[in-house]
KEDOGU-299766 format. One line per 10 residues: their letters; for each residue x, y, z of C-alpha. Coordinates in Angstrom, 2 decimals. Layout:
! residues N
A	X Y Z | ... .
! end
This chain:
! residues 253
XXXXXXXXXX	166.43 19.09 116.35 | 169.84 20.41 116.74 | 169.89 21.94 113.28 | 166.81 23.71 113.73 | 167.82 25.16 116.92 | 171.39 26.00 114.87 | 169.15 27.43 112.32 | 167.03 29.35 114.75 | 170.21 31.26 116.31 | 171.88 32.07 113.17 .
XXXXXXXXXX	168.31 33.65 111.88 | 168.44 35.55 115.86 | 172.10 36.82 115.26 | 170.80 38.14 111.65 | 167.61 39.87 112.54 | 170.23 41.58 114.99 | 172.74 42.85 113.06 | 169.95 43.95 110.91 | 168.38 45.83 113.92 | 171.58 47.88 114.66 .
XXXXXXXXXX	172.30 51.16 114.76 | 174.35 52.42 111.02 | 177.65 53.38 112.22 | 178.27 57.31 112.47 | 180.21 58.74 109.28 | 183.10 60.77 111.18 | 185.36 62.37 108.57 | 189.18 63.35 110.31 | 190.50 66.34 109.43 | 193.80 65.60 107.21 .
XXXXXXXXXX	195.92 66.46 110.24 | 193.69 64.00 112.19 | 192.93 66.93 115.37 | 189.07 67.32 114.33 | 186.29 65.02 113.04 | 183.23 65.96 111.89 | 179.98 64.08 111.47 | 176.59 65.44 109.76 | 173.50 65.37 111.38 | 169.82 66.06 110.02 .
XXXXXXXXXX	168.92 69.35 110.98 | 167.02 71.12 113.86 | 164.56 74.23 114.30 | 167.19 77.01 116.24 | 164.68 80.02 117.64 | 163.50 81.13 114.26 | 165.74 79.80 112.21 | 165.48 75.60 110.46 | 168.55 74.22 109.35 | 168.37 71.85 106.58 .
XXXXXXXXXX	171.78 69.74 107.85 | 174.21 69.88 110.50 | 177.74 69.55 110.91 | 179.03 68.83 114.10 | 182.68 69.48 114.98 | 184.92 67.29 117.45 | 188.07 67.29 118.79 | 189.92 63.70 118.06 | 189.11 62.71 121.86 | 185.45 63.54 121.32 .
XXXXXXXXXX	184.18 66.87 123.21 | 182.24 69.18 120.43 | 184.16 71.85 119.04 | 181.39 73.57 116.98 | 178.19 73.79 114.67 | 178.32 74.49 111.13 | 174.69 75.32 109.86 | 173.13 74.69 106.62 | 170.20 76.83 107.21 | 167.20 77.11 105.43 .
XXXXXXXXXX	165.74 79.66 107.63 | 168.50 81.70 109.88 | 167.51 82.25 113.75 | 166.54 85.89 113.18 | 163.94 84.84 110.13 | 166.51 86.01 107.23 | 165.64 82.93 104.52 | 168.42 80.92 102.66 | 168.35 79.14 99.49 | 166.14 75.92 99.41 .
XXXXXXXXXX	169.52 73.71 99.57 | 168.33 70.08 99.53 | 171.15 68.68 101.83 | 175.24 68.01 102.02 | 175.35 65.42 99.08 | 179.21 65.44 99.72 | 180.83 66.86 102.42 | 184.23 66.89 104.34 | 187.34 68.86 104.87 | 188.62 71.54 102.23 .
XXXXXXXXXX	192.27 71.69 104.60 | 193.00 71.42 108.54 | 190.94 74.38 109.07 | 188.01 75.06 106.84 | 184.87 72.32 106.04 | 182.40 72.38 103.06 | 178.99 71.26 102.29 | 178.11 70.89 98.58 | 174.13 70.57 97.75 | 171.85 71.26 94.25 .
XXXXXXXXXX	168.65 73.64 94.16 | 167.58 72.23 91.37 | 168.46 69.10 88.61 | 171.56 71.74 87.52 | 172.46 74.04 90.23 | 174.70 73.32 93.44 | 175.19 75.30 96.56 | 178.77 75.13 97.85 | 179.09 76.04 101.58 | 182.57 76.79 103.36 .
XXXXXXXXXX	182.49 76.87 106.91 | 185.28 77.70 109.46 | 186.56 74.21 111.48 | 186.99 76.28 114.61 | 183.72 78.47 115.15 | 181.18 76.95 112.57 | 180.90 80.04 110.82 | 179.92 80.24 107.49 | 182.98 81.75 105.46 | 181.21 81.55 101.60 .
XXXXXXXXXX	177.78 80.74 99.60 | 178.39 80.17 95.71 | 176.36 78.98 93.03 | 177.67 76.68 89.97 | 178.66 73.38 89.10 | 181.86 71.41 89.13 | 183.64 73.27 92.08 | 187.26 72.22 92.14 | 190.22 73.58 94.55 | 193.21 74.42 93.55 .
XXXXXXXXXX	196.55 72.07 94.78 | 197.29 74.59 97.62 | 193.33 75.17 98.68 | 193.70 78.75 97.79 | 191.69 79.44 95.17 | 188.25 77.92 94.06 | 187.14 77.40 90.85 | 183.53 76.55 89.04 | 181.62 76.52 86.27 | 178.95 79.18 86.93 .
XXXXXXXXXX	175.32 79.23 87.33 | 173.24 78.11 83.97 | 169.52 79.33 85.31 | 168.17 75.78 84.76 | 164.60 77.13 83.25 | 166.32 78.86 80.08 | 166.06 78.16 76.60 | 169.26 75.79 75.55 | 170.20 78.50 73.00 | 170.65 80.68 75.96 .
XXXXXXXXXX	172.57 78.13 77.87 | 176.65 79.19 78.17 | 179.24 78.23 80.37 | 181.32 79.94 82.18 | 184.59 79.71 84.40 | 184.35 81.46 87.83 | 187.33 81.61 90.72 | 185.82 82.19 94.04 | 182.61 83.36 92.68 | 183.86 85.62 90.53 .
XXXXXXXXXX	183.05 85.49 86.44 | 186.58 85.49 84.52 | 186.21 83.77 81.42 | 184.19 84.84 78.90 | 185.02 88.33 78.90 | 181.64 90.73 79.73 | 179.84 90.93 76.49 | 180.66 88.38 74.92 | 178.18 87.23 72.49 | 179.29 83.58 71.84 .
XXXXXXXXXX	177.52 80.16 73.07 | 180.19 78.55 75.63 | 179.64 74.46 76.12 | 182.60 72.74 78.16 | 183.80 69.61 77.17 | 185.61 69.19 80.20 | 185.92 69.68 84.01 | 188.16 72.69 85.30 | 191.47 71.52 85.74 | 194.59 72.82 87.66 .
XXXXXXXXXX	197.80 73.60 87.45 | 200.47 71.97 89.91 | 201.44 75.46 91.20 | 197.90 76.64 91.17 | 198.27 79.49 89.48 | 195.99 78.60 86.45 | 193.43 76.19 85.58 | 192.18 74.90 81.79 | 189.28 74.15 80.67 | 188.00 72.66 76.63 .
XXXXXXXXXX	185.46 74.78 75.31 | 183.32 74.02 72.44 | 182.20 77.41 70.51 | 178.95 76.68 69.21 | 178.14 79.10 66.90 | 181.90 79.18 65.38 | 181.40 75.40 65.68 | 185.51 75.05 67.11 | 187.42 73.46 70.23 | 189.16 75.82 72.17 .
XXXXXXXXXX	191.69 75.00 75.04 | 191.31 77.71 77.40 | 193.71 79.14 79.86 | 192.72 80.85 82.47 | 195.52 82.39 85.62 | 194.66 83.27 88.99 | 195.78 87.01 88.28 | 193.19 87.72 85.12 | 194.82 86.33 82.02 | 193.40 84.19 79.55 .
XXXXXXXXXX	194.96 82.37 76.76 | 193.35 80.43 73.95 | 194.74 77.76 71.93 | 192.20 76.08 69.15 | 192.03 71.99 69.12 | 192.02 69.80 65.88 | 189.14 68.15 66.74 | 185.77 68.25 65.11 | 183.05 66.82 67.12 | 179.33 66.58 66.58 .
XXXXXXXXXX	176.65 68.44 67.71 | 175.93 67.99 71.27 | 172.52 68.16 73.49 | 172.60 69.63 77.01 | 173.78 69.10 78.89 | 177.17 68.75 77.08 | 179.42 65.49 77.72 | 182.54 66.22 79.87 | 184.50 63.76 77.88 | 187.91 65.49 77.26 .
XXXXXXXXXX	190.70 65.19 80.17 | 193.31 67.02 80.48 | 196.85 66.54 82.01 | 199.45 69.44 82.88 | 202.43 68.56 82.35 | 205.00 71.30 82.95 | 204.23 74.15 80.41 | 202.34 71.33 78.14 | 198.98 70.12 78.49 | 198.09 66.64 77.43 .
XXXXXXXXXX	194.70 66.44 76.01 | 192.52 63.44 75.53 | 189.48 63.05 73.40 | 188.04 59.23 72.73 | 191.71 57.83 72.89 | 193.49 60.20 70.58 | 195.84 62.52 72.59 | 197.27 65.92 71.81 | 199.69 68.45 73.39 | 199.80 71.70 73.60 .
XXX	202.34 74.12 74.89 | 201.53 77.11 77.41 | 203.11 79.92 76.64 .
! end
């Protein structure tokens, strides 16, 4: 009788934590002043947001409302974002809110800590600050509905297109993620030419230069979309790449 009545309250104390509220997901800021928390979204006058996120002070009183509208107050329609699938902090001052459209397009939002204001809307993939948070870089926008002979990649720093040059007429498909210098002053990228069928290590600064450097490698045809399985490594003026354990260098001039 006593087990079953032991039984009984462990099953009680189960059901119970079972039956409690999930714990809220409060993200600090890194110099631990602010938290934020997201919350589903709510119908303002005209407007619908899609997500909220709410903005505290470390002792709890709200700060501000960043909006992830679908439909702004005055009836002005947004992109069809489907939600924050990550969120947080970009620094102490600014937050973001990264979503998709569709199966190959996100949404990155930045939003000012201090007012909830939105500060930037871009379209793209792979969005990756630099070490100092001052520049933002991306693989841009591949219409997802196009033919995949029409598919090309390209590199794009807050928004902006800056590698391949305008008119250029060859198929771009990166073999891996955008990657940053220590001093943030340039970012690299591998890029497979298609229709030259070559690996190229490309260089790309914050002030508009490019530099190319072609890899060794030959690699086979790829589907999309492409693998992203080349890393790179800065290392001083060098750049350590890896492809499938063999590892080259090459020197930045």
């Amino acid at each position: 009788m006593q087990m079953m009545l032991h039984l009984g309250a462990v099953a009680a104390i189960a059901l119970n934590a079972l039956q409690l509220p999930p714990q809220t997901d409060r993200r600090q800021s890194p110099d631990r002043t602010l938290y934020v928390v997201a919350e589903p979204g709510q119908r303002v006058g005209k407007g619908e947001e899609r997500e909220r996120l709410v903005i505290h002070t470390a002792g709890g009183a709200q700060v501000a409302i960043a909006h992830v509208w679908l439909v702004e107050p005055d009836g002005t329609g947004r992109v069809g974002i489907r939600g924050c699938e990550d969120w947080g902090w970009v620094d102490n001052s600014r937050l973001f809110c990264r979503g998709t459209i569709n199966p190959s397009t996100e949404i990155y939002l930045v939003f000012d800590a201090k007012t909830g204001n939105e500060l930037q809307e871009l379209g793209g993939t792979n969005f990756v600050w630099s070490p100092d948070h001052g520049h933002l870089a991306s693989f841009g926008n591949v219409p997802h509905f196009t033919n995949v002979e029409d598919k090309s990649d390209s590199i794009e720093l807050q928004g902006k297109s800056v590698y391949p040059h305008a008119g250029d007429t060859e198929q771009h498909w990166f073999r891996s993620l955008p990657v940053w210098a220590p001093d943030s002053r340039a970012l690299a990228v591998v890029d497979h030419r298609r229709k030259q069928d070559i690996l190229v290590l490309v260089v790309a600064t914050v002030a508009g230069g490019i530099s190319e450097y072609e890899l060794a490698w030959k690699i086979e045809s790829e589907e999309w979309p492409p693998p992203l399985d080349f890393e790179l490594h800065w290392d001083g003026r060098r750049i350590v790449v890896q492809h499938h354990g063999i590892q080259r260098i090459v020197n930045v001039t």
